[in-house]
Backbone as a ProteinNet text record, in pm:
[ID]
protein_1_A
[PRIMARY]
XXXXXXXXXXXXXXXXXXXXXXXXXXXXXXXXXXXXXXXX
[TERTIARY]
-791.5	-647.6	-578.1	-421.2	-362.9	-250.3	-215.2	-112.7	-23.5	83.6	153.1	182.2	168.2	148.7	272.2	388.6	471.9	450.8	379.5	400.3	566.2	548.3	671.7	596.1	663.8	684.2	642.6	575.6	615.5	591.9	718.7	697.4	686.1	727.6	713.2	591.1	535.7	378.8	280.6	372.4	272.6	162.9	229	125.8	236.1	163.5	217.7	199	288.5	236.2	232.5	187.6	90.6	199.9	230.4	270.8	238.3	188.9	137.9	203.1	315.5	400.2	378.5	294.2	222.5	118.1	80.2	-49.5	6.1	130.7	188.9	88.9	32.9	-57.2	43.2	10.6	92.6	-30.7	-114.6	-151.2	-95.1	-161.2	-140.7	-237.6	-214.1	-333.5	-235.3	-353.5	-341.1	-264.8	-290.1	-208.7	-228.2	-159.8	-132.9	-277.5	-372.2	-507.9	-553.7	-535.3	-613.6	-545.4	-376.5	-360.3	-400	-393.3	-450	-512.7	-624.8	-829.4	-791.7	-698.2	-709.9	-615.8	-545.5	-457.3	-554.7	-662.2	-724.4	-864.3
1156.3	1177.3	1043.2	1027.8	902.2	944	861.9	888	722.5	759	678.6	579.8	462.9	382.4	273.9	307.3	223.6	97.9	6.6	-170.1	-220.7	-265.4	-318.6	-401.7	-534.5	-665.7	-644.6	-673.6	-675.8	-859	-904.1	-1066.7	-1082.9	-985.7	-1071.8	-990.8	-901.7	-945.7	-1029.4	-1057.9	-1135.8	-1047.6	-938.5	-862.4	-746.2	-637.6	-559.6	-414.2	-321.9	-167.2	-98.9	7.9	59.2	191.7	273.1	428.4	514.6	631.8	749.4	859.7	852.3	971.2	1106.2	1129.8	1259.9	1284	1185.3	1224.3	1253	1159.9	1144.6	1061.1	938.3	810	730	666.2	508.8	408.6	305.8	179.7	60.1	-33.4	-157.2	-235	-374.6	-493.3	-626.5	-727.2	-881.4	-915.1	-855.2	-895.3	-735	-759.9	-672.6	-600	-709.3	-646.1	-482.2	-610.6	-522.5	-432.4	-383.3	-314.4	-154.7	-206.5	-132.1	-101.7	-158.5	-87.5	-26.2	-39.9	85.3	225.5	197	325.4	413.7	303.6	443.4	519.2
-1051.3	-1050.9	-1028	-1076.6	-1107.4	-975.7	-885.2	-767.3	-796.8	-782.4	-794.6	-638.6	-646.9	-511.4	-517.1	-419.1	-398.6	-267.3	-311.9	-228.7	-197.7	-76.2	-5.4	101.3	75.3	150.9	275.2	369.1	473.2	558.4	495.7	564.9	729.5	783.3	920.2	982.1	917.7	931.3	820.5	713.1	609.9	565	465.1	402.2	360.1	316.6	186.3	268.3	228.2	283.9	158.6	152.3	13.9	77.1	-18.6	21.8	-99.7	-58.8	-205.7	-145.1	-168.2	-171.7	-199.3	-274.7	-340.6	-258.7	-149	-103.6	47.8	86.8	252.2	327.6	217.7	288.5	316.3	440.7	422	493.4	387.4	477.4	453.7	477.6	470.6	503.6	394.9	362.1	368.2	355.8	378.5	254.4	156.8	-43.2	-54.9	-190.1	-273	-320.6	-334.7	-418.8	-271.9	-121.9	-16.9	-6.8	-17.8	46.1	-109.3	-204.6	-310.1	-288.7	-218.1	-236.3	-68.1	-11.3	115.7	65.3	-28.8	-71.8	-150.5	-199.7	-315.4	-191.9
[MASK]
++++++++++++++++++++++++++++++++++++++++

């Protein structure tokens, strides 16, 4: 299945938060790639 994953900034920790709305996940990674491979 394909979930749609909204990334947002997070500079003043220096890194990205991942959210899947369809699922009610929220993590977060070091870049964009990490916080991807913790959303899936």
């Amino acid at each position: 299945m394909r979930y749609t994953v909204l990334l947002v900034p997070e500079p003043e920790a220096g890194g990205f938060v991942a959210y899947v709305p369809a699922l009610g996940v929220t993590t977060q990674g070091n870049s964009v790639e990490h916080a991807m491979a913790r959303a899936k």
